[in-house]
N, C-alpha and C positions, 0 to 999 in steps of 0.2 A: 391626617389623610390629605394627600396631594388632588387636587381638582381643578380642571381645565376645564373654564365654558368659553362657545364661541358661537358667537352671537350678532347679526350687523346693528343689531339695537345695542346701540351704545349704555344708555339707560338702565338696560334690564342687566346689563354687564355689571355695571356697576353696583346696582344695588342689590341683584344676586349676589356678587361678591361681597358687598358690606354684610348682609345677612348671615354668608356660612362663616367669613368669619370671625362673626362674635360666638358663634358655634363653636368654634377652634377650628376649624378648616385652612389650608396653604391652600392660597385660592389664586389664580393667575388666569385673567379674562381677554379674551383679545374678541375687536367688533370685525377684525378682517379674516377673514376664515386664511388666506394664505400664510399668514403670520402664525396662526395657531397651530396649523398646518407642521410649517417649519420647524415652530417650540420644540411640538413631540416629536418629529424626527431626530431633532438634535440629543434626544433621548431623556429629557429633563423627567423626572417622577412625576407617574400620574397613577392613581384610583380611583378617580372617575371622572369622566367627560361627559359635561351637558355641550349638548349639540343642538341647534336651531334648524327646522328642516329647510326650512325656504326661507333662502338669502341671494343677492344680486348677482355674487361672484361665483361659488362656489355653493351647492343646495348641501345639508346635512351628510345625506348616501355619498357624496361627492367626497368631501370629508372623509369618514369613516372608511373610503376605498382606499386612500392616502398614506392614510394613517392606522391602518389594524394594523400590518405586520411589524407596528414599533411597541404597539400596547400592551401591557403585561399580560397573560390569560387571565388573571384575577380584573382587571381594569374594569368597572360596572361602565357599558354607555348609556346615557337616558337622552333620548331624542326629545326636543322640546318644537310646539307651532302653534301656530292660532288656526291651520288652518288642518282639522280631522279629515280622515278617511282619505288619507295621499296615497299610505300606505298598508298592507294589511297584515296580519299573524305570521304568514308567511316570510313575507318581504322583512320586517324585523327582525325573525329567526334568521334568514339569510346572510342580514348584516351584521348579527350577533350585539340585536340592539335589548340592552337588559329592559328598560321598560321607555314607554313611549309616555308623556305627558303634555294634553293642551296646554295651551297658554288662556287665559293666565296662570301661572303654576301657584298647584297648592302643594303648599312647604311642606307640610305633614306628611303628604305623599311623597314627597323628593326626598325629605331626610329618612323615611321608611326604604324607600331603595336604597340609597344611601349605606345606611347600616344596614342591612340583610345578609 
């Protein structure tokens, strides 16, 4: 399973990615959202995208406008923040966001989206 996080925390890049994969996850992180940006439009394989909602350059929703019409219809997105209640029920179903998780993220959750 192909996974793209994009994240301006360099850190949480990183060691999300160390995590999925010892998982077995293809994991490819980028902290600059216009880079990640790029990746998927260049069409590289993805099944799912963790996304950061608030970052400097570009916020999550920002993201996700960019880059839906490269994403497979299968492509799980999980919106990751520290900061709750940005967005609501609504606004997620709009962006076609499969599930939303605080930060700090619990694994069990993310790998339950994940595989579903």
């Amino acid at each position: 399973m192909n996974v793209i996080i994009i994240d301006n925390d360099t850190a949480l890049v990183k060691s999300l990615a160390i995590v999925l994969e010892t998982k077995g996850y293809k994991v490819k992180g980028f902290s600059r959202p216009e880079e990640g940006c790029f990746h998927i439009i260049q069409g590289h394989p993805i099944d799912v995208l963790i996304v950061d909602f608030v970052m400097p350059e570009l916020n999550g929703e920002q993201v996700i406008e960019r880059v839906k019409d490269f994403l497979p219809k299968s492509c799980k997105i999980i919106l990751i923040s520290g900061h709750t209640g940005l967005l609501d029920a609504e606004d997620l179903d709009t962006l076609g966001i499969t599930m939303f998780l605080p930060k700090p993220i619990d694994l069990e959750n993310l790998f339950e989206v994940m595989t579903a």
